[in-house]
C-alpha positions as CSV (number, residue, x, y, z in Angstrom):
1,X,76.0,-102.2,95.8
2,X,78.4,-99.6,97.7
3,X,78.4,-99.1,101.2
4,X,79.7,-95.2,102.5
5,X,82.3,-96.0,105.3
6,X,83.3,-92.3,105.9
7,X,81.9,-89.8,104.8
8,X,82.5,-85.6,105.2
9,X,79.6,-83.1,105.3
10,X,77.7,-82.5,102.3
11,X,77.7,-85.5,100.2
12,X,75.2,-86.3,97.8
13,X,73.9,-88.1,94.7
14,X,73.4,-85.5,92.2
15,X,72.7,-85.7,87.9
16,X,72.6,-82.6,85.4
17,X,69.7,-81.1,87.6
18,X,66.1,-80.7,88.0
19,X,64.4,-78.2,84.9
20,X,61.1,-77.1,84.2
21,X,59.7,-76.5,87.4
22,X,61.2,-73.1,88.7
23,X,57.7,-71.9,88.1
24,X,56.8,-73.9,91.0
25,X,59.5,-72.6,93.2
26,X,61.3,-76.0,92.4
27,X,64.9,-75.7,91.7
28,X,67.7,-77.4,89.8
29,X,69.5,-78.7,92.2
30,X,71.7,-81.0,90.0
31,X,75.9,-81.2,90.0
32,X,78.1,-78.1,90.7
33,X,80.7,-79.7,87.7
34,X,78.4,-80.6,85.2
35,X,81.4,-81.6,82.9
36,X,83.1,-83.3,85.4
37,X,79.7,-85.8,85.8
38,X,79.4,-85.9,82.0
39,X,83.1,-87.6,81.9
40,X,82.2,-89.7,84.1
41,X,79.4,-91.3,82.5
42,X,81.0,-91.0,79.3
43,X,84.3,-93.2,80.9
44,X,81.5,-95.7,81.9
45,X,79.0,-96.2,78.7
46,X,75.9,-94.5,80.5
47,X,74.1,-91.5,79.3
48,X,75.6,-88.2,80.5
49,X,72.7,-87.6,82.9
50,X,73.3,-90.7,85.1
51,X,73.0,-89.5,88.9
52,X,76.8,-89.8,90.6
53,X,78.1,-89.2,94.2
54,X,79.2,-85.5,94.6
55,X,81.8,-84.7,96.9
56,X,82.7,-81.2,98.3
57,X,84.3,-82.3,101.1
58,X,87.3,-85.3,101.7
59,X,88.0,-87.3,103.0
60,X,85.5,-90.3,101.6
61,X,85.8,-94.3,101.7
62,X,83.4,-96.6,99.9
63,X,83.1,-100.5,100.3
64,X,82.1,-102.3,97.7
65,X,80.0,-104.7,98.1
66,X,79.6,-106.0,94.9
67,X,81.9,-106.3,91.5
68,X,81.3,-102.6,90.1
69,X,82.8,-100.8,87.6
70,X,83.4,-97.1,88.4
71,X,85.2,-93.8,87.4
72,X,86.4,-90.6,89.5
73,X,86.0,-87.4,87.9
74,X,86.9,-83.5,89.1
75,X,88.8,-83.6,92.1
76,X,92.5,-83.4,91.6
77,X,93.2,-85.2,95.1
78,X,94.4,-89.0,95.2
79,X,91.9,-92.3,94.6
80,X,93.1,-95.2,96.3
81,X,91.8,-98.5,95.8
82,X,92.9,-100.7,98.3
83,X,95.6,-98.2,99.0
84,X,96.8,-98.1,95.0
85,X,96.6,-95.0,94.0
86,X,94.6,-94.4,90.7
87,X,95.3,-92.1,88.1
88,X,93.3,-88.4,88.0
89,X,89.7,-89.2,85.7
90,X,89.9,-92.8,85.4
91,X,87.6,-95.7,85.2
92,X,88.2,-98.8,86.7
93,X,86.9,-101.7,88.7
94,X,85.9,-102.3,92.1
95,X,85.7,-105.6,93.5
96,X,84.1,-107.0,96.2
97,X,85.3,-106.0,99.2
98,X,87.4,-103.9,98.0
99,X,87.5,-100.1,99.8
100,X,87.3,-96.7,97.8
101,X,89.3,-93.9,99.5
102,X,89.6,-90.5,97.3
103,X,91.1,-87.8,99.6
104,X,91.6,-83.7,99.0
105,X,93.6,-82.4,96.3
106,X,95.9,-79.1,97.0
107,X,93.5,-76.9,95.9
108,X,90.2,-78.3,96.9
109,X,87.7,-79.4,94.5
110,X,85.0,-81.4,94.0
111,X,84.7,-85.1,92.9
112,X,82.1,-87.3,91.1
113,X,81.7,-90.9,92.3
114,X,80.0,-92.2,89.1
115,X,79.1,-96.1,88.5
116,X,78.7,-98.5,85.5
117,X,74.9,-98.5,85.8
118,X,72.5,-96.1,87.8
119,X,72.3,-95.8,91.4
120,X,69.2,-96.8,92.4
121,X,68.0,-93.4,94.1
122,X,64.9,-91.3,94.2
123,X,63.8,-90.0,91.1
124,X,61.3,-86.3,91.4
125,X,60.2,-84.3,88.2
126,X,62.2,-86.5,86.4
127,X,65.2,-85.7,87.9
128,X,67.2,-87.8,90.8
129,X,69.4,-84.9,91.9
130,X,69.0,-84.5,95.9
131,X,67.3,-81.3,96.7
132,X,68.6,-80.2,100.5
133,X,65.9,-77.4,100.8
134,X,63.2,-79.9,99.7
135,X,64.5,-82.9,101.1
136,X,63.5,-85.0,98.3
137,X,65.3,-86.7,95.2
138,X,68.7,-88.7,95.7
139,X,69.5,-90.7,98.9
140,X,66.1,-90.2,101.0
141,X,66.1,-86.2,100.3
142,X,69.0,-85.8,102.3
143,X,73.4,-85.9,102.3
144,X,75.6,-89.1,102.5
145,X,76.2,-90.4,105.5
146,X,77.9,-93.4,107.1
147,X,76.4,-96.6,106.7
148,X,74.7,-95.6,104.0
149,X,74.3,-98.2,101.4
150,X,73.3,-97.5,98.0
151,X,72.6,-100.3,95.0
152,X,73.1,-100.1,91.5
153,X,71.0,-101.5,89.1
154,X,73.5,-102.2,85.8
155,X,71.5,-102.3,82.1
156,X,75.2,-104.1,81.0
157,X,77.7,-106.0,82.8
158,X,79.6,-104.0,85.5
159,X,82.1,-106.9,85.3
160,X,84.8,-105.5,83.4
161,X,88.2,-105.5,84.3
162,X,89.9,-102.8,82.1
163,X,91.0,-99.5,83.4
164,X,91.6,-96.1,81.4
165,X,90.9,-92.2,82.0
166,X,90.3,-89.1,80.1
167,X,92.5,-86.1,80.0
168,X,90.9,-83.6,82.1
169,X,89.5,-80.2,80.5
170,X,91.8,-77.6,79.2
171,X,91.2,-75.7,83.1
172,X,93.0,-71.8,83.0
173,X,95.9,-71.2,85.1
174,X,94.6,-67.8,85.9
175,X,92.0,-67.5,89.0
176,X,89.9,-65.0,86.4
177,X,85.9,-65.8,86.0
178,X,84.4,-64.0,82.9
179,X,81.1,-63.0,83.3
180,X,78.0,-60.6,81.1
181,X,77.3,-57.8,82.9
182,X,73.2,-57.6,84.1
183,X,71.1,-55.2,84.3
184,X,72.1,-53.1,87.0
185,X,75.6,-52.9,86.6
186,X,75.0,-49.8,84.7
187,X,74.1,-47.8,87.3
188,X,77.5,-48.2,89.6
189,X,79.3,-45.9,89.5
190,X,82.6,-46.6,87.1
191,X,85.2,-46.5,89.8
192,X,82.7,-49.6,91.2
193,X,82.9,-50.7,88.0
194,X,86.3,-51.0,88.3
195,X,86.4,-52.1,91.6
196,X,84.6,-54.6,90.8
197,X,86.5,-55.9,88.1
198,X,90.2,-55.2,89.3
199,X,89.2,-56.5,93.5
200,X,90.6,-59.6,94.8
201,X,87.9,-61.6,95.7
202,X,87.8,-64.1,98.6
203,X,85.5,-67.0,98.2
204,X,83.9,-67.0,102.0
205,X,84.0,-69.7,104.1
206,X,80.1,-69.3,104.2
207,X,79.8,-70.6,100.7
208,X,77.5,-73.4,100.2
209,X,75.7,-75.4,97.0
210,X,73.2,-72.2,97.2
211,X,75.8,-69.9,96.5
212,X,79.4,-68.6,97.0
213,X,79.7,-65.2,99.3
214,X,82.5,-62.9,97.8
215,X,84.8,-61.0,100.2
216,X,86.0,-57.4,99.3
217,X,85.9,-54.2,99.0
218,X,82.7,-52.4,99.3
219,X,80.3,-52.2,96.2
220,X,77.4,-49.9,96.9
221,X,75.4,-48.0,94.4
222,X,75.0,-44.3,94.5
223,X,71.2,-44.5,95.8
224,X,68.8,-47.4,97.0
225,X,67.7,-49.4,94.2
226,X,64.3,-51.1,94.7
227,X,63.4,-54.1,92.4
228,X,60.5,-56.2,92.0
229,X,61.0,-60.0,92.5
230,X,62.8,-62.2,89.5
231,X,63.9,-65.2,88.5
232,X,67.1,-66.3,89.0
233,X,69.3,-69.2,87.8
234,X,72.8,-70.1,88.9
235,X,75.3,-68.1,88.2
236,X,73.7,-64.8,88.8
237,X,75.9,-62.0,90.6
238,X,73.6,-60.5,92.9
239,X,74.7,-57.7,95.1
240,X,73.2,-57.4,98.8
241,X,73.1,-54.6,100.5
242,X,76.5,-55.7,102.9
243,X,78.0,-54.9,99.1
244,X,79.7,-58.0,98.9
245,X,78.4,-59.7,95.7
246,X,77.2,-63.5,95.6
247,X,77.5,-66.1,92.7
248,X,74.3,-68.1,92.6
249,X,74.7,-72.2,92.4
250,X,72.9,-74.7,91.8
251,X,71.0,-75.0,94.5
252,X,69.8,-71.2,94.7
253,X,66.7,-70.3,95.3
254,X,64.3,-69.6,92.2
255,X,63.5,-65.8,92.9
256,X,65.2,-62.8,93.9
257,X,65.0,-59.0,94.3
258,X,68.9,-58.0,94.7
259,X,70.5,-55.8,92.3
260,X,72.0,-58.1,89.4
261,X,75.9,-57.4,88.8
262,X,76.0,-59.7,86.0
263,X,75.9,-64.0,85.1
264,X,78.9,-65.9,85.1
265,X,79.2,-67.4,81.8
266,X,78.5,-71.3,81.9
267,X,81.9,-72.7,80.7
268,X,83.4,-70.7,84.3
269,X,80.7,-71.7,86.9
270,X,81.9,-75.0,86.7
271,X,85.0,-73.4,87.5
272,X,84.5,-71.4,90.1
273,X,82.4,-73.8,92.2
274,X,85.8,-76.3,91.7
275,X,87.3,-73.4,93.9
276,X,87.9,-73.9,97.7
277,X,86.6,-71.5,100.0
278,X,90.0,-69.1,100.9
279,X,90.6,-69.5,97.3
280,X,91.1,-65.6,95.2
281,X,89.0,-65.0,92.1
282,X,88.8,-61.8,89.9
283,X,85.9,-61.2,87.3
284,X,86.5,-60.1,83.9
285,X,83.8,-58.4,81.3
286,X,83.0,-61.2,78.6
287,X,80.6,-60.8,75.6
288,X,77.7,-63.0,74.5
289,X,80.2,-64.6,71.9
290,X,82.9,-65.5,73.5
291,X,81.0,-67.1,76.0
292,X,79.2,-68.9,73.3
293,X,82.7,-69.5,72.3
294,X,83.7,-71.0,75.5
295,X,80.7,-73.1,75.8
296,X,81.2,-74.6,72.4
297,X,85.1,-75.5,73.0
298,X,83.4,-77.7,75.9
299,X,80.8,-79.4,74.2
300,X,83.6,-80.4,71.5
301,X,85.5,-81.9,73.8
302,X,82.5,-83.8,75.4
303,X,81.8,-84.9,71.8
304,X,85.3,-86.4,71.0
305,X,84.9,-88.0,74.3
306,X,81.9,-89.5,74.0
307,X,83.0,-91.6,71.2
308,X,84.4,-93.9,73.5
309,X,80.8,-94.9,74.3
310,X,80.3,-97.9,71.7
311,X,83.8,-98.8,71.2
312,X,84.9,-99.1,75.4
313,X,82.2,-100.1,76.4
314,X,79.8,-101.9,74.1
């Protein structure tokens, strides 16, 4: 068991998401950094889709209350156990007593809290990601806060008192998100086209787990386009009539009738949502394959992980 001693604004237990049930108006919810929880688990034996404690937002500072074996995934900033500072994507063990402080890295970020074990949360449509619109799933349907304590039931003993990490993801130096363009793009005109590619876009400060607002120059098309209602899944580029776009997250609604720019490609949303609000993207014109591409570069090096599973931790 855990107990949250500090925690920030928007906290919450999150797994790969909620799927199946966009039909209902239900949607995924689930972590921003898919990858980033996948290591995590991986680092600790579990299956990938193990709920963890997302944080997009640090300071935050854990007790624990029992013996538990843990690892901290995504965030570049420092993890301090007891005030020892751990190394970036590392498992380790907490004992009891012991306090859990990981703090902001330079550029932002978000970090997984993930545990040897499951947290023993609300499971909805087979899925314990917390849904904030919903209020259901997770930690009572809602974000961390503190006092909070959370158990973890452990299918193997949590008692283990080795420590190693993972070498993060191969993550760009460039700020450049790759995307396919949708199904209105074609109808801006090309110097919006170009606008749209070439702009330096701020990520608002109004950004949230629904979706980050850009901030740029003006993209307008040439006359009022009106659309029927769609579905929509994160990652969408939608374009509202201020003319500054917005990338869909995971927590975005499940319909939507705004002209669509284009999808960010999988392997970059986890990217993208790693950035801080402040921080300047640009969007660059990718094709089905190389985003296929992208995708499979990822899953190999989930797979090369994953063989620690078996041979770490039996």
């Amino acid at each position: 068991m855990i107990e949250i001693l500090k925690c920030m604004p928007g906290c919450s237990v999150q797994d790969l998401g909620r799927f199946g049930h966009r039909k209902l108006g239900v949607g995924s919810s689930g972590a921003l950094d898919a990858l980033a929880l996948q290591v995590g688990n991986a680092l600790l034996g579990n299956e990938a889709n193990r709920p963890a404690i997302e944080v997009l937002i640090f300071p935050i500072e854990i007790r624990f209350l029992t013996t538990q074996a843990f690892a901290v995934t995504g965030t570049t900033g420092k993890a301090l156990l007891d005030g020892k500072e751990l190394p970036p994507w590392w498992r380790t063990t907490g004992h009891t007593g012991q306090i859990l402080r990981i703090e902001s890295g330079p550029d932002g970020g978000i970090g997984y809290l993930t545990f040897a074990g499951r947290l023993d949360v609300e499971t909805v449509l087979e899925s314990a990601s917390t849904d904030l619109k919903g209020g259901f799933g997770g930690h009572h349907g809602r974000t961390l806060r503190a006092g909070d304590r959370l158990a973890i039931r452990s299918d193997r003993s949590s008692e283990t008192h080795y420590s190693f990490g993972a070498s993060p993801p191969g993550i760009p130096d460039s700020n450049v998100i790759r995307f396919v363009p949708g199904f209105e793009m074609d109808q801006l005109s090309q110097a919006h086209v170009r606008s749209f590619c070439e702009a330096d876009w701020t990520i608002s400060r109004q950004s949230s787990r629904i979706g980050f607002r850009l901030e740029g120059p003006m993209i307008q098309f040439a006359s009022h386009i009106e659309l029927l209602s769609y579905g929509v899944l994160p990652g969408l580029i939608q374009l509202p009539p201020s003319g500054q776009p917005i990338v869909l997250l995971a927590d975005a609604q499940t319909t939507g009738g705004y002209p669509r720019l284009g999808s960010v490609i999988s392997s970059d949303l986890r990217l993208i949502a790693q950035f801080a609000p402040g921080k300047i993207i640009q969007f660059r014109h990718c094709s089905i394959e190389e985003a296929a591409e992208a995708e499979a570069d990822e899953q190999d090096y989930f797979d090369r992980l994953s063989t620690l599973r078996g041979v770490m931790c039996p």
